[in-house]
OpenMM code with the backbone's topology and positions (N, CA, C; nanometers):
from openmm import Vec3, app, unit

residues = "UNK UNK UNK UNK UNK UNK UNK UNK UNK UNK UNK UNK UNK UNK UNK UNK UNK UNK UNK UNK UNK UNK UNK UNK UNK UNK UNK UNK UNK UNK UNK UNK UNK UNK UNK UNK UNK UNK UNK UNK UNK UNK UNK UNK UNK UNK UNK UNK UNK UNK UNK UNK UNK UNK UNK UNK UNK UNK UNK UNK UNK UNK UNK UNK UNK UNK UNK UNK UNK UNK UNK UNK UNK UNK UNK UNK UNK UNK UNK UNK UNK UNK UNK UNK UNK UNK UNK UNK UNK UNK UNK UNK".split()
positions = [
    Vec3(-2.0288, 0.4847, 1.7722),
    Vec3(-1.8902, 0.4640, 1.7326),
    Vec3(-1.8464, 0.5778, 1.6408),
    Vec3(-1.7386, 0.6584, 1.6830),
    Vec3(-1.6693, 0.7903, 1.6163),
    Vec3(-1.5949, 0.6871, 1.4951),
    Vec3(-1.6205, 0.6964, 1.3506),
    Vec3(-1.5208, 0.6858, 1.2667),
    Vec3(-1.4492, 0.7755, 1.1975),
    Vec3(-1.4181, 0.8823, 1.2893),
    Vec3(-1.2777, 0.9959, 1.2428),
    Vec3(-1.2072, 0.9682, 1.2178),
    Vec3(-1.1037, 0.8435, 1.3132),
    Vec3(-0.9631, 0.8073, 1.2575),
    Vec3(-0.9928, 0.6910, 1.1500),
    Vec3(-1.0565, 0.6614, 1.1397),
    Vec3(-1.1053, 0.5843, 1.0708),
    Vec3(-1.0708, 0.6603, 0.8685),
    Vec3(-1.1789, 0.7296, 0.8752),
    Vec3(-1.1782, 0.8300, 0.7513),
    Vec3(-1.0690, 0.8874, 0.7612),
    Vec3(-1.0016, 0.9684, 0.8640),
    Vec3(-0.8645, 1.0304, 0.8392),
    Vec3(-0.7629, 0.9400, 0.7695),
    Vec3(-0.7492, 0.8357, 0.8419),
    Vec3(-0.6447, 0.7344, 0.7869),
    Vec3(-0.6764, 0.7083, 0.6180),
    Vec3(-0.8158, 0.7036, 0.6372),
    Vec3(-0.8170, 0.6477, 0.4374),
    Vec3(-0.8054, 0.8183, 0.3833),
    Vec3(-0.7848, 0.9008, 0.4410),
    Vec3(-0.7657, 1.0149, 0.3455),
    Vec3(-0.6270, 1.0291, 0.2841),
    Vec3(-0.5646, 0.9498, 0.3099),
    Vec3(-0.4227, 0.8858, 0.2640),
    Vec3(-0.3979, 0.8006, 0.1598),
    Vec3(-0.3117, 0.8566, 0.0423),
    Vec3(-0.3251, 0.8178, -0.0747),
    Vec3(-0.2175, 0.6870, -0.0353),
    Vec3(-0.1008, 0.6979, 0.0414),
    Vec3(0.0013, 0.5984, 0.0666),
    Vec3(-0.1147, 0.5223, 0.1427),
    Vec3(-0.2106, 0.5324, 0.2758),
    Vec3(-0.2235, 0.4505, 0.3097),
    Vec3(-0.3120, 0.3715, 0.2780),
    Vec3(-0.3605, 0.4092, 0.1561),
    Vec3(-0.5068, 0.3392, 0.0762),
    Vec3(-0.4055, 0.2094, 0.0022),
    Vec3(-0.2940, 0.2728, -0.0194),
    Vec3(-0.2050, 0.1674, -0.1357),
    Vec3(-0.1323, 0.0783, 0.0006),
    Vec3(-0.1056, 0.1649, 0.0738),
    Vec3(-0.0850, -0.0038, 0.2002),
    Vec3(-0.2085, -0.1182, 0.2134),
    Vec3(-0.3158, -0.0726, 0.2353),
    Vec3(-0.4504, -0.0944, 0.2376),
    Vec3(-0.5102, -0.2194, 0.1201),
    Vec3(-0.4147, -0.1454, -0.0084),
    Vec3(-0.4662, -0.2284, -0.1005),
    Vec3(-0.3498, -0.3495, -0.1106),
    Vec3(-0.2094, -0.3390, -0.0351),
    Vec3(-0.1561, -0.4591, -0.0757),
    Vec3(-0.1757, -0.5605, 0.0233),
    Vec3(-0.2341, -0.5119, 0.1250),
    Vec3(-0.2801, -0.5988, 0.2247),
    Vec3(-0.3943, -0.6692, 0.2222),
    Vec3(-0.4637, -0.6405, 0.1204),
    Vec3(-0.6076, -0.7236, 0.0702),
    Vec3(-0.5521, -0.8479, 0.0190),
    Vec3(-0.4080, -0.8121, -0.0428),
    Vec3(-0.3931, -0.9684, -0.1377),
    Vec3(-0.2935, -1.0722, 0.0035),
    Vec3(-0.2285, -1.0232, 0.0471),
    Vec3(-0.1698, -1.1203, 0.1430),
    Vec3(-0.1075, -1.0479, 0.2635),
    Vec3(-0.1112, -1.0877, 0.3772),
    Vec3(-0.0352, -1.0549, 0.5022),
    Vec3(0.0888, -0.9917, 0.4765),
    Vec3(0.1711, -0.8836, 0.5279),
    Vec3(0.3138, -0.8777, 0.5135),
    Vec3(0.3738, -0.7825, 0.6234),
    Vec3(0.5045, -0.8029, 0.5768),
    Vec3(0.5934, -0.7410, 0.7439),
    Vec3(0.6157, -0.5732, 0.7001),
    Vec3(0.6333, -0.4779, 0.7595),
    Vec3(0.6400, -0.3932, 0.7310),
    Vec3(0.7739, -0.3379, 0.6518),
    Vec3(0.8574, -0.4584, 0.6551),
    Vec3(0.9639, -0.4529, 0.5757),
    Vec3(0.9244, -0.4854, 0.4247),
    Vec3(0.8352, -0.6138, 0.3976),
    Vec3(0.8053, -0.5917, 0.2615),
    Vec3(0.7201, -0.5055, 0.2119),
    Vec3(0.6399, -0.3732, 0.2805),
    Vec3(0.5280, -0.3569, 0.2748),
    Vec3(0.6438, -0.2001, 0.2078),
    Vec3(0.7496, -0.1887, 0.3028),
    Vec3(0.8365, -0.0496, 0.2524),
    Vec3(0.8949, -0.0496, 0.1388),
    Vec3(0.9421, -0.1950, 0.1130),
    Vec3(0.9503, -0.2574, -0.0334),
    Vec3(0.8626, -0.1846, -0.1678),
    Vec3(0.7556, -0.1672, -0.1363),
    Vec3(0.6543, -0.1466, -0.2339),
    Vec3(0.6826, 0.0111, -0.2859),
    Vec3(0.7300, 0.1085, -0.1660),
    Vec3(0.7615, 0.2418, -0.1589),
    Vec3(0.8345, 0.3163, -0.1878),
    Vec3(0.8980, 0.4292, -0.2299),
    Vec3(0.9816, 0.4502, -0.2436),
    Vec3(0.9865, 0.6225, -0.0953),
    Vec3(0.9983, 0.5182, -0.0139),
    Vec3(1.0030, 0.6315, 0.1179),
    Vec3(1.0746, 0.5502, 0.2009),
    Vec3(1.1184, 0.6152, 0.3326),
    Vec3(1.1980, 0.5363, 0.4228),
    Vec3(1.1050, 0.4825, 0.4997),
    Vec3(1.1370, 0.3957, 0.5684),
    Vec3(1.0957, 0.2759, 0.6598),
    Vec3(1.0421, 0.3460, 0.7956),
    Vec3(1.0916, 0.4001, 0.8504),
    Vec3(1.0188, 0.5013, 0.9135),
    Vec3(0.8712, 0.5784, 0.9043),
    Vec3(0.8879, 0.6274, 0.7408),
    Vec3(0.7447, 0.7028, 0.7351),
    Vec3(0.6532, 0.5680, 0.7206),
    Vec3(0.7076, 0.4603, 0.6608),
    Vec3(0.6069, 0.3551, 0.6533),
    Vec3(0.5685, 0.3119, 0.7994),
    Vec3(0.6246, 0.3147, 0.8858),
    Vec3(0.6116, 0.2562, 1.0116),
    Vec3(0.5071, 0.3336, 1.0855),
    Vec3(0.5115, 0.4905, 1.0190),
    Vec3(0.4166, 0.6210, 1.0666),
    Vec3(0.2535, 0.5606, 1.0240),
    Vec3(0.2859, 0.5549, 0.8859),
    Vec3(0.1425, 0.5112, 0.8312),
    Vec3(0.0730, 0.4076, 0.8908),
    Vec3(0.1821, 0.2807, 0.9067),
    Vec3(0.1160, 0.1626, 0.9904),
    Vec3(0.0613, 0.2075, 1.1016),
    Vec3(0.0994, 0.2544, 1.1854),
    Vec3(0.0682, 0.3142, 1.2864),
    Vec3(-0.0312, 0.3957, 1.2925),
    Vec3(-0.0726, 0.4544, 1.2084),
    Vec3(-0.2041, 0.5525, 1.1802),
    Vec3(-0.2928, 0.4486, 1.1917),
    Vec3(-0.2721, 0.3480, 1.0370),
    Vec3(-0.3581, 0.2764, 1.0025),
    Vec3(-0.3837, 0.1718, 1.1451),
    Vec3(-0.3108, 0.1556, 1.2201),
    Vec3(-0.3695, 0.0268, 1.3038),
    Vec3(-0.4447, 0.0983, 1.4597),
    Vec3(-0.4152, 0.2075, 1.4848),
    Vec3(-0.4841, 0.3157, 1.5611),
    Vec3(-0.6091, 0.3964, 1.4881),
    Vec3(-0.6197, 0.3732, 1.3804),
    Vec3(-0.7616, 0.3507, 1.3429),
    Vec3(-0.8557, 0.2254, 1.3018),
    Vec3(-0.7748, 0.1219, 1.3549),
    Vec3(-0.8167, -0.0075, 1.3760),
    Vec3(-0.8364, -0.0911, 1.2222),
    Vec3(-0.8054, -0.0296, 1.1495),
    Vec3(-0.7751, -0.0803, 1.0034),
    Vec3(-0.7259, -0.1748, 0.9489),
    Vec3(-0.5739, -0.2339, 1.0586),
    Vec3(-0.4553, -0.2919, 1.0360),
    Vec3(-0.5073, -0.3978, 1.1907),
    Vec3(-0.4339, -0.5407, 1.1712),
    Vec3(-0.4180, -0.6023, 1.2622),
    Vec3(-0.2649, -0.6133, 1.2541),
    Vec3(-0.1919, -0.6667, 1.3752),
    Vec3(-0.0540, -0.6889, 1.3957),
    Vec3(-0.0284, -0.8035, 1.4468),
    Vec3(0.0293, -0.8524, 1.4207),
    Vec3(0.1286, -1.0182, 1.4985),
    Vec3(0.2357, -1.0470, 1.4954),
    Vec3(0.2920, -1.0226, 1.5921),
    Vec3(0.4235, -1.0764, 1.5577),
    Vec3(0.4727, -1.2228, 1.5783),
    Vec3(0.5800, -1.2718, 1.4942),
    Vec3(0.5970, -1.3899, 1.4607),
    Vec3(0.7533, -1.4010, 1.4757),
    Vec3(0.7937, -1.4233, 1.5729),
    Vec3(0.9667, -1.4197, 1.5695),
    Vec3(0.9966, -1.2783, 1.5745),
    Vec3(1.0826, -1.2967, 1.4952),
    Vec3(1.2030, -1.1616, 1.4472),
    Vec3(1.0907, -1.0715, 1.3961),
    Vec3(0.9439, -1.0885, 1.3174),
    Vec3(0.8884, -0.9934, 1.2573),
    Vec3(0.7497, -0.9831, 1.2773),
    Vec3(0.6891, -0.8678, 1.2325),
    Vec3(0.5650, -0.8453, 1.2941),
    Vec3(0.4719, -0.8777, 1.1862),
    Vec3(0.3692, -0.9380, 1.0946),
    Vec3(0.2988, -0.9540, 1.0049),
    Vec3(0.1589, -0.8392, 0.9893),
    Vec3(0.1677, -0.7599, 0.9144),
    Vec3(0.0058, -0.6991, 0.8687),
    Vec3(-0.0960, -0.7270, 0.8587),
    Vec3(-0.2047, -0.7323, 0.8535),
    Vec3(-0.3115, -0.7751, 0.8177),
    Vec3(-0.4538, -0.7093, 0.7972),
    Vec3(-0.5314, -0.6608, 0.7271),
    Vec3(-0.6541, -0.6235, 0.7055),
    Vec3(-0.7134, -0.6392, 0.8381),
    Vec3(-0.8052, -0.5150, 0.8663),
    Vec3(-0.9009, -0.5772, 0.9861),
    Vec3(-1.0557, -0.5339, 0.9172),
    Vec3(-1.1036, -0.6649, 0.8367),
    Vec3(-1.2636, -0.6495, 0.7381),
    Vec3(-1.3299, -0.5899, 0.8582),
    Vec3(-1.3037, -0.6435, 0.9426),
    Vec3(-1.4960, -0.5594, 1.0188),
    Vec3(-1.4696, -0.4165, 1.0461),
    Vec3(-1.3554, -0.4003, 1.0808),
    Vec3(-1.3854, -0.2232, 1.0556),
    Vec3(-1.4578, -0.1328, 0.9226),
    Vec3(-1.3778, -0.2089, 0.8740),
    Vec3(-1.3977, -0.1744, 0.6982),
    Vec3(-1.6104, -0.2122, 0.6722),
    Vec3(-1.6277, -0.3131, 0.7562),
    Vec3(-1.7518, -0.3565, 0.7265),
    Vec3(-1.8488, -0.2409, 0.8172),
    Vec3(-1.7860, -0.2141, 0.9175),
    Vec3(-1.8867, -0.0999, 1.0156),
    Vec3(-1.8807, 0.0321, 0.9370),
    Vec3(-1.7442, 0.0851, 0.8668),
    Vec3(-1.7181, 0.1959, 0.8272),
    Vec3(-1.8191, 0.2090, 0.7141),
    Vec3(-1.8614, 0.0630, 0.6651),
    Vec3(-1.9179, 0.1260, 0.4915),
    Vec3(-2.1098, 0.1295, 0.5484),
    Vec3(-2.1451, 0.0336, 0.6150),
    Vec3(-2.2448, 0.0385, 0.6910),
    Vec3(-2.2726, 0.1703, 0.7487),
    Vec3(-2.1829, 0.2672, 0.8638),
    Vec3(-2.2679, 0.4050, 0.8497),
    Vec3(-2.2520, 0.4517, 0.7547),
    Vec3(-2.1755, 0.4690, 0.6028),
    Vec3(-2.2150, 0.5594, 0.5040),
    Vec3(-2.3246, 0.4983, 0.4543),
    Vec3(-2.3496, 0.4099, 0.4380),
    Vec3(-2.4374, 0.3946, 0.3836),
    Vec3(-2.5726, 0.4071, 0.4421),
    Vec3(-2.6057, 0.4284, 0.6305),
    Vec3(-2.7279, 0.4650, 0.6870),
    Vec3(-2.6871, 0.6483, 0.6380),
    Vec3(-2.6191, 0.7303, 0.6276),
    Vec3(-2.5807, 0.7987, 0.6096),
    Vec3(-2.6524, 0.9104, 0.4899),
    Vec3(-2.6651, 0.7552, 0.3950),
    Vec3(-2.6700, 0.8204, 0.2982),
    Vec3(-2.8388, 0.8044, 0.2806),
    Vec3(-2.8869, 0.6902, 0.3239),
    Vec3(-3.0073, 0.6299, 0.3484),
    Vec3(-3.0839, 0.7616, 0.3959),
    Vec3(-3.0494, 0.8387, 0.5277),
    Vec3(-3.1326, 0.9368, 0.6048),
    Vec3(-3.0983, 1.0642, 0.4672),
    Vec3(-2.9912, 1.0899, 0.4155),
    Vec3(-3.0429, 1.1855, 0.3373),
    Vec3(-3.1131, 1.1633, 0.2116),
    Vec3(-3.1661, 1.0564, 0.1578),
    Vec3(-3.2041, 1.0011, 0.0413),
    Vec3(-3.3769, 1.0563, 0.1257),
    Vec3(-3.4049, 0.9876, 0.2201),
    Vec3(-3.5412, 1.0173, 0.3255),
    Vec3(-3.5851, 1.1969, 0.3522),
    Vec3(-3.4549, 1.2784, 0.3452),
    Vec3(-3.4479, 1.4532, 0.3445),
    Vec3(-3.4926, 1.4611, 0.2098),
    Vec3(-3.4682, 1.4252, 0.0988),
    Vec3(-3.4888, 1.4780, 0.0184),
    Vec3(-3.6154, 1.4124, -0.0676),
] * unit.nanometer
topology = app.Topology()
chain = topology.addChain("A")
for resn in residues:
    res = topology.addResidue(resn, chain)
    for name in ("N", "CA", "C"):
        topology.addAtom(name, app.Element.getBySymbol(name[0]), res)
C-alpha cells in the first residue's frame, strides 16, 4: 500500500486543522469553512485532497454532505512508520 497521498495531504497545515476538527464531531463542509478564514471553494479543494487520500469519509444526508474521520487509514499510516522506523532502529 503507497501512502503518498496519504503524507501529501497531512503536509497541509489547513488540512491537519480540518483533520483536527473532525476528531471532535462530524461536519458539513459548510461548517467546516466556518472555522476558516478562506473561501468555500479552497475548503472544498482540501476536502477533496483529504478524502482522495482516504482520510475523510463522506455522506450525504439531504441538502448536505457530513465529514468524517476515516481511523483506519490513520491506523495503517502510523503502523508503516512505525515498521519504518523499527527496520532502521535494526540498521543501526
Amino acid at each position: 500500500m503507497s501512502f503518498d497521498r496519504t503524507f501529501r495531504a497531512l503536509s497541509d497545515r489547513t488540512r491537519r486543522d480540518i483533520l483536527r476538527l473532525l476528531r471532535k464531531q462530524e461536519l458539513t463542509a459548510g461548517e467546516i469553512a466556518d472555522q476558516f478564514a478562506m473561501t468555500k471553494p479552497s475548503i472544498s479543494h482540501h476536502l477533496s485532497i483529504l478524502k482522495q487520500a482516504g482520510l475523510v469519509l463522506d455522506e450525504r444526508r439531504g441538502q448536505n454532505i457530513y465529514y468524517s474521520l476515516n481511523t483506519s487509514v490513520f491506523e495503517d499510516a502510523l503502523a508503516w512508520v512505525l515498521t519504518a522506523l523499527a527496520r532502521e532502529e535494526e540498521k543501526s
